[in-house]
C-alpha positions in Angstrom: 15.0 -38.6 7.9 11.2 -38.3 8.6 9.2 -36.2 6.3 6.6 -34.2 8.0 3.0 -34.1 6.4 2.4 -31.3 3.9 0.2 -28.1 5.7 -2.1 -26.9 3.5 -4.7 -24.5 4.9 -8.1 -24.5 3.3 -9.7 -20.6 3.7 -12.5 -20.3 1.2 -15.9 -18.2 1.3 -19.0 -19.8 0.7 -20.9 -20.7 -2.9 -24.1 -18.3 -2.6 -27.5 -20.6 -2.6 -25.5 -23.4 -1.9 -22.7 -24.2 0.2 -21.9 -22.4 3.5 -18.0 -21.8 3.8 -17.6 -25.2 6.2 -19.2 -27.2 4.0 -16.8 -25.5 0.8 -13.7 -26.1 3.7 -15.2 -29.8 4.1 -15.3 -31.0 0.4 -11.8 -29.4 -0.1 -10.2 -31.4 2.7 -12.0 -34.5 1.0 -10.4 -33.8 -2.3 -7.2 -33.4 -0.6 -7.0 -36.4 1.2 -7.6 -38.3 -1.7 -4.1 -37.7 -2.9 -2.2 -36.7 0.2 -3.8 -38.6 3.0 -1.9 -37.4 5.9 -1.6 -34.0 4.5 -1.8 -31.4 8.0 -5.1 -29.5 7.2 -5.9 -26.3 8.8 -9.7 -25.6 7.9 -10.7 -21.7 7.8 -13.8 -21.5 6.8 -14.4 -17.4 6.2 -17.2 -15.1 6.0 -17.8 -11.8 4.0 -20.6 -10.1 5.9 -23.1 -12.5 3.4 -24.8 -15.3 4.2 -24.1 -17.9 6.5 -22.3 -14.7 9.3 -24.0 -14.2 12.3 -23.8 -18.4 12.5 -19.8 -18.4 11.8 -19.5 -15.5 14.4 -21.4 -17.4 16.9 -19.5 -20.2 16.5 -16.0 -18.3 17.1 -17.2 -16.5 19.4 -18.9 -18.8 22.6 -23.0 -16.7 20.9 -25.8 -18.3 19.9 -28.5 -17.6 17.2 -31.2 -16.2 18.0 -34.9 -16.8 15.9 -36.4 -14.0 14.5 -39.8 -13.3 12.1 -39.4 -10.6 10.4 -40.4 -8.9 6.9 -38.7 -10.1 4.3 -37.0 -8.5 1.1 -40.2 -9.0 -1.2 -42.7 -7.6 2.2 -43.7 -11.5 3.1 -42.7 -12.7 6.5 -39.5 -15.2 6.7 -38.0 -17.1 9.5 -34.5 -15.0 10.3 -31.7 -15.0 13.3 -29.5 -12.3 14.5 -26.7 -13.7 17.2 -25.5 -12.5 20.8 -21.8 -13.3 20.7 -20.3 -14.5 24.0 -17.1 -12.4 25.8 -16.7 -9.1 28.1 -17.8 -6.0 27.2 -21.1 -4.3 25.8 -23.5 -7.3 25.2 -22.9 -7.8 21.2 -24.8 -9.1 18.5 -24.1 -10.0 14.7 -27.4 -9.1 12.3 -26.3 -10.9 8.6 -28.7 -9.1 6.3 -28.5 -11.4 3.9 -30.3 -13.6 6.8 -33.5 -11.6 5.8 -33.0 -9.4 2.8 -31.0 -11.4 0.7 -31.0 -12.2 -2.6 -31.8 -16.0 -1.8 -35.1 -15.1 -0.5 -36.4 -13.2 -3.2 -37.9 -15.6 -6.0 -36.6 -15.7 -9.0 -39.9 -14.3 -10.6 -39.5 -11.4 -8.4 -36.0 -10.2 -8.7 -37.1 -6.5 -9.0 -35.1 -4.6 -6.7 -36.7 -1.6 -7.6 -39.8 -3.4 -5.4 -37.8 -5.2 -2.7 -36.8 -4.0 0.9 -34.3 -3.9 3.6 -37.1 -3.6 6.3 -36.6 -7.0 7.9 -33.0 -5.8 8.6 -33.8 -2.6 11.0 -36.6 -5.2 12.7 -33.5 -7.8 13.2 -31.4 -4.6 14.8 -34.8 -3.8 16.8 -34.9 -7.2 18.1 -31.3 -7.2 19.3 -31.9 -4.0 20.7 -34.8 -5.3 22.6 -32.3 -8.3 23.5 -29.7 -6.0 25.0 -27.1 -5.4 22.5 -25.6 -2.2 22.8 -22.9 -3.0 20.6 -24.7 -4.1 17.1 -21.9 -5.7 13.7 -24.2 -5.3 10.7 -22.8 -7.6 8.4 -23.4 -6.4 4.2 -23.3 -9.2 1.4 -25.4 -10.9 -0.7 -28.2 -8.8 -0.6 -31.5 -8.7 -3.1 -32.4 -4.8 -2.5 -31.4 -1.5 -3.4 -33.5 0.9 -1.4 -30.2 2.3 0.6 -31.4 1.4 3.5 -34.7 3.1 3.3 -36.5 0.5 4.8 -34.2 -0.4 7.5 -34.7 2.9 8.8 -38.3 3.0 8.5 -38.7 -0.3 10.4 -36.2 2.1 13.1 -38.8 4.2 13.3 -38.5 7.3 10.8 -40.5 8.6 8.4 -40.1 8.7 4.6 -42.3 10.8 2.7 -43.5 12.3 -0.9 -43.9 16.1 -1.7 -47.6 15.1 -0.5 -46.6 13.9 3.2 -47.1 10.4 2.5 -45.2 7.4 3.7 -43.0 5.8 0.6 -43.4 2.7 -0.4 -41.1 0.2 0.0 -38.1 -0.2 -2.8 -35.7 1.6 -4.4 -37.9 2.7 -7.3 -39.4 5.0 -5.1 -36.6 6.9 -3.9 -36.4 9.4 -6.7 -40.1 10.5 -5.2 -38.5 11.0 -1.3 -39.4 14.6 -0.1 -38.4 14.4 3.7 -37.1 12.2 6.5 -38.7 12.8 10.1 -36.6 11.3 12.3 -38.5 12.2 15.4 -39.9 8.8 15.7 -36.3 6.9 15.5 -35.3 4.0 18.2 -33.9 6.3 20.8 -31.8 3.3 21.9 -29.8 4.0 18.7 -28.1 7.3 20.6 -26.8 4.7 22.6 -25.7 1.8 20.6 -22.2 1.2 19.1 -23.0 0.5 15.4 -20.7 -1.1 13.2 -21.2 -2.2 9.2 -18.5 -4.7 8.0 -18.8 -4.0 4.6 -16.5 -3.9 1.0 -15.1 -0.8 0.8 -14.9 -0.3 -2.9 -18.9 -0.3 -3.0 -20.2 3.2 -2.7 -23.6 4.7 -3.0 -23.9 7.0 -6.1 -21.6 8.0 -9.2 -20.6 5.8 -12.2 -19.6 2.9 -10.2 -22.6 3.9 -7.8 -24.4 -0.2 -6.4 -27.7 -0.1 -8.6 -25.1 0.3 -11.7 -22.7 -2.2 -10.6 -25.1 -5.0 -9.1 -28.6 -3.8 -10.2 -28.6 -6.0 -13.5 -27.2 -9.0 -11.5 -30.8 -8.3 -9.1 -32.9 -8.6 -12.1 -32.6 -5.1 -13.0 -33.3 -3.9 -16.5 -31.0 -0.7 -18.1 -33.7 1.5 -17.7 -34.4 0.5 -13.9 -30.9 0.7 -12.9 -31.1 4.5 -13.9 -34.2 4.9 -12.4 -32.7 3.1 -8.9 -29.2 5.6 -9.2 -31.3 8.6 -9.3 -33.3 7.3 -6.5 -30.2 6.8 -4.3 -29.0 10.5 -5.7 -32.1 11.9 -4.2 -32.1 9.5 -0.8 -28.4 10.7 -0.1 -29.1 14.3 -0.3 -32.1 14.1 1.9 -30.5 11.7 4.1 -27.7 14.5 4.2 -30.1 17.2 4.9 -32.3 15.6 7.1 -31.3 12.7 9.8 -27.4 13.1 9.4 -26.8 16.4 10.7 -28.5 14.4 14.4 -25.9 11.9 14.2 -23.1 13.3 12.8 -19.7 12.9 14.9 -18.6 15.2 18.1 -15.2 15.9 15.4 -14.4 15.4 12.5 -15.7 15.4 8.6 -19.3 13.7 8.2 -19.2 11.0 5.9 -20.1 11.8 2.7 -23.1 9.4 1.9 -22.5 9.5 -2.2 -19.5 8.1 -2.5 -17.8 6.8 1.0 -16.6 3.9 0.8 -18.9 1.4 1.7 -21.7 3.7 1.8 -23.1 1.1 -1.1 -23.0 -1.8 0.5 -25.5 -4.3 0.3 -27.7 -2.0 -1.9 -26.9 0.8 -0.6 -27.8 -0.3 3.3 -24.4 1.2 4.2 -25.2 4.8 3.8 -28.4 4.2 5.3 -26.8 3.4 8.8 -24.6 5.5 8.3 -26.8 8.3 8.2 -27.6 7.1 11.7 -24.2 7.2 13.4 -22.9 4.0 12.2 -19.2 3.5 11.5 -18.7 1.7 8.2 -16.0 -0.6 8.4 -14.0 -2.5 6.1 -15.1 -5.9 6.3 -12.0 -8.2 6.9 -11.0 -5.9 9.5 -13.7 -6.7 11.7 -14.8 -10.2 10.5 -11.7 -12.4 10.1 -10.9 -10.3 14.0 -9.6 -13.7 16.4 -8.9 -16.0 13.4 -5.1 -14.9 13.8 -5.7 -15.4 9.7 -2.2 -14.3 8.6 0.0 -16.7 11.2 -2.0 -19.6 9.8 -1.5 -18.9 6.5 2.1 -18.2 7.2 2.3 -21.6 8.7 1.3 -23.4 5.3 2.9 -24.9 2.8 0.2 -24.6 0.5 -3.0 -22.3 0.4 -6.5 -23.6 -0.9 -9.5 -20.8 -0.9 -12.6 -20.6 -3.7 -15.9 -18.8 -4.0 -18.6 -19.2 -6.4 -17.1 -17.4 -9.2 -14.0 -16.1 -10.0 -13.9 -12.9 -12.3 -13.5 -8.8 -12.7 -15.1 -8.7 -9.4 -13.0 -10.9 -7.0 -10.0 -8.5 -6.9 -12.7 -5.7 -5.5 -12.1 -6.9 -2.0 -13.3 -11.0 -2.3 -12.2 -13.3 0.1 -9.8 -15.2 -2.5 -8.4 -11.8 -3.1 -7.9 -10.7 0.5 -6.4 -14.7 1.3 -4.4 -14.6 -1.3 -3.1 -10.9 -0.5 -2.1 -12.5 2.5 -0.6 -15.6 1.6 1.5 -13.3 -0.4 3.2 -11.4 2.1 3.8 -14.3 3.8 6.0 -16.0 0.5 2.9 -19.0 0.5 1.6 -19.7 -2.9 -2.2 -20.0 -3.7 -4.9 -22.0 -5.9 -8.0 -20.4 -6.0 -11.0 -23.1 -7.1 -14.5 -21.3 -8.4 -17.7 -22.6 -9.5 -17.5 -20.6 -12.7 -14.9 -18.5 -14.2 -15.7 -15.5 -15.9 -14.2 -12.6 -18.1 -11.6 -10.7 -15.6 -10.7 -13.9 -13.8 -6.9 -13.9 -14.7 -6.7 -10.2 -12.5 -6.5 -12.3 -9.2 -2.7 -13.2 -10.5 -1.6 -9.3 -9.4 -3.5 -9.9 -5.6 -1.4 -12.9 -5.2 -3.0 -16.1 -7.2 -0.8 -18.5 -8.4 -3.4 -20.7 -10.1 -7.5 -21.2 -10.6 -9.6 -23.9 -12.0 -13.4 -24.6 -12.2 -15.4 -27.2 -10.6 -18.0 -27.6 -13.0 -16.7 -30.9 -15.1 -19.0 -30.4 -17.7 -22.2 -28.2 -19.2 -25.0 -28.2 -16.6 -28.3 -26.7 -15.4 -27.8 -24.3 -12.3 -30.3 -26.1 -10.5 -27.6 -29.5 -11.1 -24.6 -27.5 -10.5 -25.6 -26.2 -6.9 -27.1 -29.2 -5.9 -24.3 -31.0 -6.5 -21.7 -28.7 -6.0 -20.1 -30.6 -3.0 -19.2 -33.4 -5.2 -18.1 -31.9 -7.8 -15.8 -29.4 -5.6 -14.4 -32.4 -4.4 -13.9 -34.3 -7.5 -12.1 -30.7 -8.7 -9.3 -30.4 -5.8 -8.1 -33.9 -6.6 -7.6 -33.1 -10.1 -5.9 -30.2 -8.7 -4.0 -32.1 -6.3 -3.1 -35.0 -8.7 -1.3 -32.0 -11.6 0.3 -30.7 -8.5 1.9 -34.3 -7.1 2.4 -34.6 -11.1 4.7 -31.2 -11.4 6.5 -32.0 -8.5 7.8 -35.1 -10.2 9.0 -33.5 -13.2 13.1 -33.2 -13.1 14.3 -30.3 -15.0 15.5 -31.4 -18.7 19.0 -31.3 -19.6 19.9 -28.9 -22.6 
């Protein structure tokens, strides 16, 4: 009898400042086919709303990129994109903020999110305004601010001011001085415009797992900044509550609550910021992984391959290996998860669905090694895995 080739699908994210999902899919099929060379691989490369979306969602769906200036996160101007996505309907377009406020384009010597901005992303959603979207997917990930938005909607046109009338600066160390929104001067095209966040629903704005406490330090944060940003983003949700909501709020229904919503902290807090505008925060798999048909592929394999960067407490709070291998679950398809680094937390992933994880890294290294050669040595890592795989499957069980 014929043996048909093994199906393994390959559904990983991308490694942040380094690889872009494909190129993560790419060097796993590599490492495969080193030890299985007619192995059946389905490649999925997937997105989380971070960098490298608006690309992936142009690709799936018949768009195109679209060049953009625009102010980036530390106020300098950097070459950005938004996409138009192809199909019927309201014309659509993707605006990554990581594209233009993300944490890869703020230097290392000034990671100070209480100083950075998300006022590139409300240019990117006035430039596919001026485009013709009417339908605008924000996607939240990977992002070097914490302002909440603040600068988003200033670049859309409202005012932020102190007790003396004067504009705020930029960042989310001066939130805690925020007196008064006027939104008289807002895009009226927003009224208009379906807007969607795809963000992680377990990030919300305020409270003791409020974003500048959870992901302040890893933005260069100190412990006396990240206080300083929370009470900032206390202060910009009430006054984003008393002030621009109450315009947008919905026809019916309960307005979001901008503390603690979920998602209202993506991406520094950008999610409550739209929201206050009429946007529907979404979680993010629903609307990103929409047309992949994700769980019938997965359902199809014999074997499931996914990775990120690194694998610890925080995967299981709505990761892509967490949310692939939720799914490989259901269907009865066991998992391996590879990560550039494994940290405290890591062995969590078993309850989402992980059967097993291992590193890449072969060996102590500089980060500046390790990411630029992190396509080899990914590759090098899934024919190890491969190999104690082929190994186990040998193994006969041992008489008594």
């Amino acid at each position: 009898m014929t043996r048909r080739p093994h199906r393994i699908a390959i559904a990983p994210s991308g490694f942040k400042e380094s690889l872009s999902a494909a190129r993560v899919a790419e060097a796993i099929a590599t490492g495969v086919r080193r030890v299985i060379p007619d192995a059946d691989l389905d490649l999925i490369p997937l997105v989380d709303g971070g960098e490298g979306t608006a690309e992936a969602l142009a690709l799936a769906g018949g768009g195109r990129l679209v060049a953009v200036t625009a102010t980036g996160p530390v106020g300098d101007p950097v070459a950005s994109h938004f996409a138009l996505l192809g199909g019927p309907g309201p014309l659509t377009a993707v605006v990554e903020m990581a594209a233009v406020a993300g944490l890869a384009l703020v230097p290392p010597d000034r990671r100070h999110p209480g100083a950075t901005t998300t006022y590139g992303v409300g240019e990117l959603i006035r430039a596919a305004l001026d485009a013709g979207a009417r339908r605008i997917l924000v996607g939240c990930g990977d992002s070097g601010t914490s302002d909440g938005g603040a600068g988003a909607l200033q670049a859309l046109g409202a005012r932020l001011t102190d007790r003396h009338g004067r504009e705020l600066r930029p960042g989310g160390g001066a939130l805690h001085e925020l007196e008064h929104i006027d939104p008289s001067g807002l895009d009226p095209r927003l009224a208009d415009t379906e807007l969607l966040v795809a963000c992680n629903p377990y990030n919300v704005l305020c409270g003791k797992r409020g974003v500048a406490r959870v992901f302040g330090p890893q933005k260069g944060a100190t412990p006396a900044e990240v206080e300083l940003l929370s009470a900032g983003l206390e202060r910009l949700a009430a006054v984003l509550t008393r002030d621009l909501a109450p315009a947008f709020a919905p026809p019916a229904g309960t307005p979001v609550d901008l503390r603690t919503a979920p998602g209202t902290g993506a991406s520094g807090g950008l999610g409550a910021g739209l929201a206050s505008v009429g946007a529907r925060l979404l979680p993010r798999y629903d609307v990103l992984l929409d047309g992949l048909d994700l769980d019938a592929r997965l359902a199809r394999a014999d074997f499931v391959i996914t990775a990120e960067g690194a694998l610890d407490h925080q995967t299981v709070r709505g990761k892509i290996p967490a949310e692939v291998a939720r799914r490989a679950q259901a269907a009865g398809v066991p998992v391996l998860v590879l990560a550039g680094t494994i940290g405290p937390g890591a062995q969590d992933v078993r309850a989402v669905g992980v059967d097993a994880y291992s590193a890449i890294l072969p060996a102590p290294m500089t980060l500046v090694e390790a990411i630029g050669r992190s396509g080899e040595f990914l590759a090098d890592a899934t024919e190890r895995a491969m190999r104690i795989m082929a190994l186990g499957t040998r193994l006969a069980p041992v008489a008594a």
